[in-house]
C-alpha positions as CSV (number, residue, x, y, z in Angstrom):
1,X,86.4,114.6,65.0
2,X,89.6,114.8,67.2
3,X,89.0,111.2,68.3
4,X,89.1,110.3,65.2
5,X,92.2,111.4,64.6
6,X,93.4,110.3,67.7
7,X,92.7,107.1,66.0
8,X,93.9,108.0,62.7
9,X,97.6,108.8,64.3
10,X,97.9,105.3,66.0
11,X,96.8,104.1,62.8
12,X,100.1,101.9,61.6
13,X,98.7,102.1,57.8
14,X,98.1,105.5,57.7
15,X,100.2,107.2,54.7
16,X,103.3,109.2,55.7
17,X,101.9,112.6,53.9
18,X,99.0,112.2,56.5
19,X,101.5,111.4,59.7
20,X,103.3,115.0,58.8
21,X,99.9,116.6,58.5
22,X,99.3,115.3,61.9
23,X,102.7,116.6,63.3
24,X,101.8,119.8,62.3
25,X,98.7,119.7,64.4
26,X,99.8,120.7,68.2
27,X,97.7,118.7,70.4
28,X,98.7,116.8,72.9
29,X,96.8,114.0,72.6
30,X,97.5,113.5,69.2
31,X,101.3,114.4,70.3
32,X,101.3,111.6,72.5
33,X,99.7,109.4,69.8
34,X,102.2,110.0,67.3
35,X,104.8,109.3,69.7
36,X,104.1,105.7,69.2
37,X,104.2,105.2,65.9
38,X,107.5,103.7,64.6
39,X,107.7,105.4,61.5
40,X,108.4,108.8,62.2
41,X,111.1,110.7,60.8
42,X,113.8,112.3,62.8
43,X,112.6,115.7,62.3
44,X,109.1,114.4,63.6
45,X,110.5,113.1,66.6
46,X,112.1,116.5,67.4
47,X,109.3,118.3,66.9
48,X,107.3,115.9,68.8
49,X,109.3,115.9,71.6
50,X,109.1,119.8,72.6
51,X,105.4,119.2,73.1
52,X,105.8,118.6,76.6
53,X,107.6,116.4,79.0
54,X,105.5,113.3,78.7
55,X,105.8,112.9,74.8
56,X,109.8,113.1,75.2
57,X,109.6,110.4,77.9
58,X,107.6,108.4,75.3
59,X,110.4,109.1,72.5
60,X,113.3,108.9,74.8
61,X,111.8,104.8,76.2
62,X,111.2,104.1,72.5
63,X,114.9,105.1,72.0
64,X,114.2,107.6,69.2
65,X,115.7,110.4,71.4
66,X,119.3,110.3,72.2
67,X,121.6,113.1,73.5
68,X,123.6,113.3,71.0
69,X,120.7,115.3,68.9
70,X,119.6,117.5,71.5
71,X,120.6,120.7,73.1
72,X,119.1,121.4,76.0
73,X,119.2,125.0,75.6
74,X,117.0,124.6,72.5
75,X,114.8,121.4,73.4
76,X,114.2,121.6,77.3
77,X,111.6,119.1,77.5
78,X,113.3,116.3,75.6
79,X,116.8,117.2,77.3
80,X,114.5,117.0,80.9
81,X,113.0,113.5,79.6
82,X,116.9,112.5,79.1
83,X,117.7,113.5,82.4
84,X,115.5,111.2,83.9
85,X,116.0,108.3,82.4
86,X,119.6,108.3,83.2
87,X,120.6,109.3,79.5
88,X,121.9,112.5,79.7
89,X,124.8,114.5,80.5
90,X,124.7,116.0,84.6
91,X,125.4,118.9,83.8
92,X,122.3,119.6,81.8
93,X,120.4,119.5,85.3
94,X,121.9,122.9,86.0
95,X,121.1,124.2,82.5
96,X,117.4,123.2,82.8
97,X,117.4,124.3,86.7
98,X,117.8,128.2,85.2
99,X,113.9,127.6,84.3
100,X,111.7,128.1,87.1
101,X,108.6,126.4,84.4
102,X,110.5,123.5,84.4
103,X,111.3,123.0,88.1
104,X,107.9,120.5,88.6
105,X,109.4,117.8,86.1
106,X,112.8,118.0,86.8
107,X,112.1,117.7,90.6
108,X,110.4,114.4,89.7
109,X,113.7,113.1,87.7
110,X,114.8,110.4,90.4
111,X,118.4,110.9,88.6
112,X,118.5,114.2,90.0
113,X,122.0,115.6,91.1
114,X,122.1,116.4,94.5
115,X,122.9,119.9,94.3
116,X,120.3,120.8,91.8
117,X,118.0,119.5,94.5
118,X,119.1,121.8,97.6
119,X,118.8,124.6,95.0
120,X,115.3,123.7,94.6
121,X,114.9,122.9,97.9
122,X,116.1,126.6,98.7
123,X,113.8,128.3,96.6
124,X,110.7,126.2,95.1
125,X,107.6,126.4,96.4
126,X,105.5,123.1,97.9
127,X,104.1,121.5,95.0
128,X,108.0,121.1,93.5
129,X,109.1,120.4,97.0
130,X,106.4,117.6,97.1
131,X,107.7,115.8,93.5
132,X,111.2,116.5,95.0
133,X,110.2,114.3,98.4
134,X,108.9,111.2,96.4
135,X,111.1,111.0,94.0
136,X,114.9,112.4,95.4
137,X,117.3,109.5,96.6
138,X,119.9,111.9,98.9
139,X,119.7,111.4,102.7
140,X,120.7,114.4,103.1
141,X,117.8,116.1,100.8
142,X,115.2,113.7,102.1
143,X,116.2,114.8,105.9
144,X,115.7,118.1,104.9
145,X,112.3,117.5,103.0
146,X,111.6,115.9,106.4
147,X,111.9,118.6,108.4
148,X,110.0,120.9,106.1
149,X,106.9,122.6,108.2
150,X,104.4,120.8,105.1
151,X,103.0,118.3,106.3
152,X,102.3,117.3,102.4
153,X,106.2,117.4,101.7
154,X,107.0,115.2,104.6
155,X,104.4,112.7,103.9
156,X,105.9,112.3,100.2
157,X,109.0,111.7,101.8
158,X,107.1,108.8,104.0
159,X,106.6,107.4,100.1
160,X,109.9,108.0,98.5
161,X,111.1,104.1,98.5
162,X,114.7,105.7,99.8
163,X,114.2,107.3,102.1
164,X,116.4,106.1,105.1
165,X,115.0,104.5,108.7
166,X,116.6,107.6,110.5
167,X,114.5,110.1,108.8
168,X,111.9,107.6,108.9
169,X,112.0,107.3,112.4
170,X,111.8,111.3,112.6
171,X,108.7,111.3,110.3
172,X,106.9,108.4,112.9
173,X,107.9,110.6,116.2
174,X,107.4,114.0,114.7
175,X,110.5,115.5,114.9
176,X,110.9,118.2,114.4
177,X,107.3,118.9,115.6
178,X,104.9,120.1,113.1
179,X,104.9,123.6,113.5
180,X,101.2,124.3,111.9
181,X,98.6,122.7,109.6
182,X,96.3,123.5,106.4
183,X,93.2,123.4,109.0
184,X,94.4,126.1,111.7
185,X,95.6,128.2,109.1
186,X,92.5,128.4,108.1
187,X,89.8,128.1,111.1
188,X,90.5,128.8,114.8
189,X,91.1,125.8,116.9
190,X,89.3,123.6,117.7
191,X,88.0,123.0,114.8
192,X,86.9,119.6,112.8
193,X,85.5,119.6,109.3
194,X,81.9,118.8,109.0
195,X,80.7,116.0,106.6
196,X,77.8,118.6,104.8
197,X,80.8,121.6,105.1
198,X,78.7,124.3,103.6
199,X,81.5,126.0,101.8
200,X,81.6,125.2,98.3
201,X,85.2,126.1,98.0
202,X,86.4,124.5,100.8
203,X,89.2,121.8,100.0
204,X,90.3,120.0,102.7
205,X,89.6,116.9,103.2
206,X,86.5,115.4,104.8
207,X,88.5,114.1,107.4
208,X,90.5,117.0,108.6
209,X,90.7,117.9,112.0
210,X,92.6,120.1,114.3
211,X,93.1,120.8,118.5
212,X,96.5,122.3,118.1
213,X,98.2,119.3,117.7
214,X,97.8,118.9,113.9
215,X,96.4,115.2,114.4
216,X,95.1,114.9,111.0
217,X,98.0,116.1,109.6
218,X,100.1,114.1,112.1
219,X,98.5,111.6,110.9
220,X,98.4,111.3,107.4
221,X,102.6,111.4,107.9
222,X,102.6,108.9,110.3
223,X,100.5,106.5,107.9
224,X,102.6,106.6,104.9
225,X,106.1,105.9,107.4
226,X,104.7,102.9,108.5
227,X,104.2,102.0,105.1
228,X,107.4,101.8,104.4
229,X,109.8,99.2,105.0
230,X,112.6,100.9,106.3
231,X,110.6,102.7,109.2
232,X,112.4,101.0,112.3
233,X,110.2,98.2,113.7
234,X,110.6,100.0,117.7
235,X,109.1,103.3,116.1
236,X,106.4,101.3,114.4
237,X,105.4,99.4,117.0
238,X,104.5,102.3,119.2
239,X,101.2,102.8,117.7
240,X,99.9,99.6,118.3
241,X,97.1,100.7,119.7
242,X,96.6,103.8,117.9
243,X,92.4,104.3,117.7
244,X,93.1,104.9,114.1
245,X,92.5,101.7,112.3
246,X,94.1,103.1,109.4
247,X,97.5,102.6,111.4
248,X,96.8,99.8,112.5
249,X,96.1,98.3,109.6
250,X,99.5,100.0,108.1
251,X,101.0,98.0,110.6
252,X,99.6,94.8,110.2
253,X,101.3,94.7,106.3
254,X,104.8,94.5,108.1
255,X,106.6,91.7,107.6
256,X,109.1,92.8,110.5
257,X,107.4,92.9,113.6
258,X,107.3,90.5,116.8
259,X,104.4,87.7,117.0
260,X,103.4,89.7,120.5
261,X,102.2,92.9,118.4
262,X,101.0,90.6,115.7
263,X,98.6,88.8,118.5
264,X,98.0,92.8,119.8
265,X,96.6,93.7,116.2
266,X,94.6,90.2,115.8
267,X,92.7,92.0,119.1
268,X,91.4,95.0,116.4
269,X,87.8,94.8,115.7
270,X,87.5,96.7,112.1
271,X,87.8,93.9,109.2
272,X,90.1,95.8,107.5
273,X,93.0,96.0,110.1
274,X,92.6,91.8,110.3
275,X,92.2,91.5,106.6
276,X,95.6,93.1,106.0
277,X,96.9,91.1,109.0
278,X,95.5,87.8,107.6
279,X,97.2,88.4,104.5
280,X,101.0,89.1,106.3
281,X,103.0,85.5,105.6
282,X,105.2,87.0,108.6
283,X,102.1,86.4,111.1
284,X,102.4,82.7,111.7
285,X,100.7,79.7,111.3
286,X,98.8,79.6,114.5
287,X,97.2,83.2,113.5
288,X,96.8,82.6,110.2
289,X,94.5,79.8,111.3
290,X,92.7,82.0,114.0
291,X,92.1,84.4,110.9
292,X,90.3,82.0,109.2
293,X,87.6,81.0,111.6
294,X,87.1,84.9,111.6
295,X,83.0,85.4,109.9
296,X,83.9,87.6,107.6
297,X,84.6,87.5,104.2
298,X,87.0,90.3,103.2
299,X,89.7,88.6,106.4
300,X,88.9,84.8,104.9
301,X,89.3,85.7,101.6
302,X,92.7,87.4,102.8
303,X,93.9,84.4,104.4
304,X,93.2,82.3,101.1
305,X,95.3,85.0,99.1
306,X,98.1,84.9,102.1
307,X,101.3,82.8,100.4
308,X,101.9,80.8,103.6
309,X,98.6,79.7,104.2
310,X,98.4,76.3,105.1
311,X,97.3,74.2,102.5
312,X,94.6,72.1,104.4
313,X,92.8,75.7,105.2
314,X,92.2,76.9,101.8
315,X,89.0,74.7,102.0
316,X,87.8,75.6,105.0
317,X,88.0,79.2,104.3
318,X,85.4,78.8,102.2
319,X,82.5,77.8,105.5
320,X,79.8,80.2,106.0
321,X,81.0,83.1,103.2
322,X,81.2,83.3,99.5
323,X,84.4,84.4,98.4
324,X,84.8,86.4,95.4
325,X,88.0,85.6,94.0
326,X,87.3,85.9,90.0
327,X,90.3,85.4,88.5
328,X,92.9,85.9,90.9
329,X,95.4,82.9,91.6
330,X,96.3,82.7,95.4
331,X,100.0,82.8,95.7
332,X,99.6,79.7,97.9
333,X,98.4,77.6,95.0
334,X,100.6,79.4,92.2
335,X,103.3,77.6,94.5
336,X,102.0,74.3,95.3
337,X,104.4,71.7,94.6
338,X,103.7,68.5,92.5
339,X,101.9,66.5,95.2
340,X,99.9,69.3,96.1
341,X,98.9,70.0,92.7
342,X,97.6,66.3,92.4
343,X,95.7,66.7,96.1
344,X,94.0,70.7,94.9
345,X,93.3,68.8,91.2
346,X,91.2,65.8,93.1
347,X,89.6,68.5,96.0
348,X,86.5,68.0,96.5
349,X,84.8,71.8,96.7
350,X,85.2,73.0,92.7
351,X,86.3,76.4,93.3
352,X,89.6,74.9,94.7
353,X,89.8,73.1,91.3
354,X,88.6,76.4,89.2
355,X,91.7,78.3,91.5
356,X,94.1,75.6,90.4
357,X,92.8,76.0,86.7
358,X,94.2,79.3,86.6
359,X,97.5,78.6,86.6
360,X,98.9,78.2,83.1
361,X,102.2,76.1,84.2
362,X,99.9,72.6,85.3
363,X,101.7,69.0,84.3
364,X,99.9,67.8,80.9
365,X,97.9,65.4,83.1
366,X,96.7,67.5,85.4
367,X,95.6,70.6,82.7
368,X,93.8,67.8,80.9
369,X,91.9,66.4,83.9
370,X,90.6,69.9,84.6
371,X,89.5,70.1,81.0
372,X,87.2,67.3,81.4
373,X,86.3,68.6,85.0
374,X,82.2,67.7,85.2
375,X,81.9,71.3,86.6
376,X,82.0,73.9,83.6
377,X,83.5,76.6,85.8
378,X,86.5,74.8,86.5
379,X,86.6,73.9,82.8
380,X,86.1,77.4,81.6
381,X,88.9,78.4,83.9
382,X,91.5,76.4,82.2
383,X,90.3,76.5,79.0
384,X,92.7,79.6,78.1
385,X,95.6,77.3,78.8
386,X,97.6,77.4,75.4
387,X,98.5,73.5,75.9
388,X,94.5,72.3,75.2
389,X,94.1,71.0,71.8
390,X,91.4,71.8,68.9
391,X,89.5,68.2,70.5
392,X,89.8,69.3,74.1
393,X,88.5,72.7,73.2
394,X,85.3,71.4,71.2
395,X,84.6,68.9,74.1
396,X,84.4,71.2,76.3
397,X,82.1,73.5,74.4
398,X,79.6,70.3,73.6
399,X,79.6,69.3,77.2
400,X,79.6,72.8,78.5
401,X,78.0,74.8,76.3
402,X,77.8,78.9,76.9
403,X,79.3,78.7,80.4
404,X,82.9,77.6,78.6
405,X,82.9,80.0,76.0
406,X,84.9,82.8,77.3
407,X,87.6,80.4,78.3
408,X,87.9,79.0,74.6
409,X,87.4,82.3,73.3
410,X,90.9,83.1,75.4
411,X,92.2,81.0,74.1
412,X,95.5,81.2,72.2
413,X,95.8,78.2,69.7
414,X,91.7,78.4,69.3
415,X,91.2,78.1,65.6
416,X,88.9,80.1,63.3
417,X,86.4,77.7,63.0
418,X,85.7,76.9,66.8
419,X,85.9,80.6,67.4
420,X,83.3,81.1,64.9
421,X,81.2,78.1,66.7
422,X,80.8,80.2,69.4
423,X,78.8,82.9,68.6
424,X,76.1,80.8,67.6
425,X,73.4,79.4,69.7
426,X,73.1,81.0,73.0
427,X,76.0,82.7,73.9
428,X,77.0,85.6,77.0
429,X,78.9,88.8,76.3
430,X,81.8,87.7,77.8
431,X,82.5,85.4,75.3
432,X,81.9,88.1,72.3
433,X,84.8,90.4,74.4
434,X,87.1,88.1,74.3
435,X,86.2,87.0,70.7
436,X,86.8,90.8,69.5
437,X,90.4,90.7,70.1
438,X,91.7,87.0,68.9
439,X,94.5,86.9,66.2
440,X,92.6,84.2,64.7
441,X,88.8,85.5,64.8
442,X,87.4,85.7,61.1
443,X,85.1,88.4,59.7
444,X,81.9,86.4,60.7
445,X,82.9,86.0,63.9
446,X,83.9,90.2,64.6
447,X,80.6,90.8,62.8
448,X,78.5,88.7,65.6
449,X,80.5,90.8,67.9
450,X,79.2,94.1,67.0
451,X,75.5,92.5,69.3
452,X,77.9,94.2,72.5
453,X,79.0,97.6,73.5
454,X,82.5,96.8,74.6
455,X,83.1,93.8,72.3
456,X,82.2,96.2,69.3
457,X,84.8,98.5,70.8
458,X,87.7,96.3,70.8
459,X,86.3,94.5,67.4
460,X,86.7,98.3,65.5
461,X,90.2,97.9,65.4
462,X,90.4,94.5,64.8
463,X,92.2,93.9,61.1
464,X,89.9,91.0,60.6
465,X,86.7,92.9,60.2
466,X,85.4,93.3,57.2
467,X,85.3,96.8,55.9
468,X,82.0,97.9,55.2
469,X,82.0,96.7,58.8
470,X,84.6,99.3,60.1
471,X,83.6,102.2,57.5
472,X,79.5,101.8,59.5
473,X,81.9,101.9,62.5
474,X,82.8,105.0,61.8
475,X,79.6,106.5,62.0
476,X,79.3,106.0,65.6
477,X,80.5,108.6,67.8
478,X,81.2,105.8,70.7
479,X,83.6,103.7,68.1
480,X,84.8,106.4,65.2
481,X,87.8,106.4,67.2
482,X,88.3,102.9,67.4
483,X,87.5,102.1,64.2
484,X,89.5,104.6,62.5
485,X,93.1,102.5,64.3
486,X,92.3,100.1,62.3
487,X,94.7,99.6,59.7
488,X,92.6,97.0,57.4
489,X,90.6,100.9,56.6
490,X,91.1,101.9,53.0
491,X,93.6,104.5,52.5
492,X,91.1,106.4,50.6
493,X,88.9,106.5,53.6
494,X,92.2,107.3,56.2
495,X,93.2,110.5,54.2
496,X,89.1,111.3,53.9
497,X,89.1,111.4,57.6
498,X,91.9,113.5,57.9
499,X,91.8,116.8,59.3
500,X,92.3,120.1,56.8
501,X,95.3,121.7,55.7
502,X,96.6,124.0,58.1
């Protein structure tokens, strides 16, 4: 039953008698819940809020929490989600610093004062000094955290997004050197760990490796530096031809580097490294078109999905592979200009026109052309297009039949009647998932989506369903919860699902 009431508390129709009974329950989940509701009372939203640290954050972003009501002494954990969203007094950092329980969360708070942070830094152990590296804007702290003997606390510094190119650099050259690591403090050197490691509590991971060098963990430091942007391009560019191609390929995402180590990268011989490369708009035209006569399909569907692609090679990406793009828009077609709009719109291949289809900005013109494209997956891709009218729509489900219903069914401005239209005859599941959660589907139509797992899923909470519909809902363990969000349910039926009086 506790899904159920997991339901029942995001339930917006549930009576307020029933949302205190709920309060009273402590459980997370159903904490977190109730946290979204917009009818709670101010006492709710207190007691709420000392549930934990990630109920408060939800109260404190839905603005029910404000300092003025709290004291931090009393309600730690909404005073903490205060304090990281910027709201709170600073002083309240050293009042919530006096609790060692606490010290995981408020290392996290990027709003962190300085000196709260060296005092953590001076006494916590790694796991806090890890939430402190990723999330602590000082230099001063980070070049601390930097020179900390974890490898795991420099390597969230590598991630922290402010963390300067000096410290950076000192992450990328190891300096200071890294005095040990997890695998010689457990195994005499040399020592590598095996793929079948009989030790069923082992933990490390399946790569680790040690020669008294610390490579691995070098080497997991070293990766997330050069994923950041403010590593120095000269202390990047020295592992250009680390044998990792998980460096590599770190390197090839930088949009800083010189077209010589670009051309040095283009020599790697693992897909991966020249997919990320073939992606890079820094690369250059001349490589960007070398990329594509690569036979591969993960580096030419890369160079389709690169914004600077030259327009006259998104076809001939396409020779010898099948690309799987689904529904994402290349960023070179999202920014084709007028004329190049009208040149993709008249392409000859169809999946350049079913790209094109997916962009819901297109000239009048040029979204209705697509509509009455002769292939139905160029029509089914701009079907969703809110500016297609009731006509358009139904023309394209008489010419197209099946194959265009989940783009209707997306559709916006579909109305009840064509939505209906659609689950009869033959018809696929994709069209029944995206049925279950239109504003504008009727009962008959939720009812003929009930046929599918996941369309009966999202149809439970639907207000549109009928409720005989959502009460035989109900009896099924897989949508009880579902159905019991919905807030067309009787109120009779919401309180009969409620949970005893404590």
């Amino acid at each position: 039953m506790r899904r159920v009431w997991e339901g029942l508390a995001g339930n917006p129709a549930l009576p307020a008698e029933a949302v205190e009974r709920l309060v009273r329950l402590v459980d997370p989940d159903l904490s977190s819940e109730l946290a979204e509701r917009a009818d709670l009372t101010q006492q709710q939203v207190e007691v709420l809020a000392e549930r934990g640290a990630a109920v408060a954050g939800q109260l404190v972003e839905a603005g029910r929490l404000t300092a003025q009501r709290v004291d931090p002494r009393r309600q730690p954990f909404a005073a903490l989600a205060l304090l990281r969203a910027g709201r709170a007094p600073a002083g309240w950092a050293e009042l919530l610093a006096e609790r060692p329980e606490l010290w995981p969360e408020l290392a996290s708070a990027e709003r962190l004062p300085a000196g709260v942070a060296r005092r953590l830094l001076a006494t916590a152990d790694q796991d806090v000094l890890v939430a402190l590296a990723e999330a602590q804007p000082d230099p001063g702290v980070l070049a601390a955290l930097a020179a900390h003997p974890s490898s795991y606390v420099r390597q969230a510094v590598g991630w922290n997004p402010a963390t300067p190119s000096d410290v950076l650099a000192d992450l990328l050259n190891n300096r200071p050197p890294l005095p040990s690591c997890e695998t010689c403090e457990r195994h005499p050197v040399p020592w590598t760990h095996p793929p079948d490691c009989p030790d069923p509590d082992c933990d490390l991971p399946g790569g680790a490796a040690c020669d008294g060098s610390h490579q691995y963990a070098r080497h997991t430091v070293v990766e997330a530096a050069l994923a950041h942007p403010n590593a120095p391009a000269a202390d990047a560019r020295r592992h250009l031809h680390d044998p990792s191609g998980l460096l590599r390929a770190r390197l090839a995402e930088r949009t800083d580097l010189d077209p010589d180590a670009y051309a040095q990268l283009a020599t790697s011989t693992e897909p991966f490294v020249l997919a990320e490369l073939a992606e890079n708009p820094a690369v250059g035209e001349r490589l960007i078109r070398e990329l594509a006569a690569v036979p591969h399909e993960s580096v030419r569907r890369a160079v389709v999905c690169n914004p600077a692609v030259p327009l006259d090679l998104l076809e001939r990406a396409w020779e010898g592979v099948v690309l799987k793009l689904g529904t994402t828009l290349p960023p070179r077609i999202a920014a084709a200009d007028p004329a190049e709009t009208e040149r993709l719109a008249a392409a000859a291949d169809p999946e350049l026109r079913r790209l094109l289809a997916l962009r819901r900005d297109l000239p009048p013109h040029v979204r209705d052309r697509l509509a009455a494209d002769p292939e139905a997956r160029v029509a089914n891709a701009v079907a969703p297009h809110p500016g297609l009218d009731e006509r358009q729509l139904a023309a394209m489900h008489q010419r197209h039949g099946r194959l265009v219903g989940p783009g209707i069914a997306a559709n916006p401005d579909a109305p009840t009647a064509l939505l209906r239209a659609l689950t009869t005859g033959e018809h696929n599941v994709a069209t029944l998932r995206a049925l279950a959660v239109h504003p504008a589907a009727d009962g008959a139509t939720l009812t003929a989506c009930l046929r599918d797992r996941r369309a009966r899923e999202r149809a439970a909470t639907h207000p549109a369903l009928p409720p005989d519909r959502i009460r035989a809902l109900l009896a099924d363990p897989a949508t009880a919860h579902h159905a019991a969000a919905n807030p067309s349910l009787p109120a009779a039926d919401l309180l009969r699902l409620m949970p005893p009086t404590p």
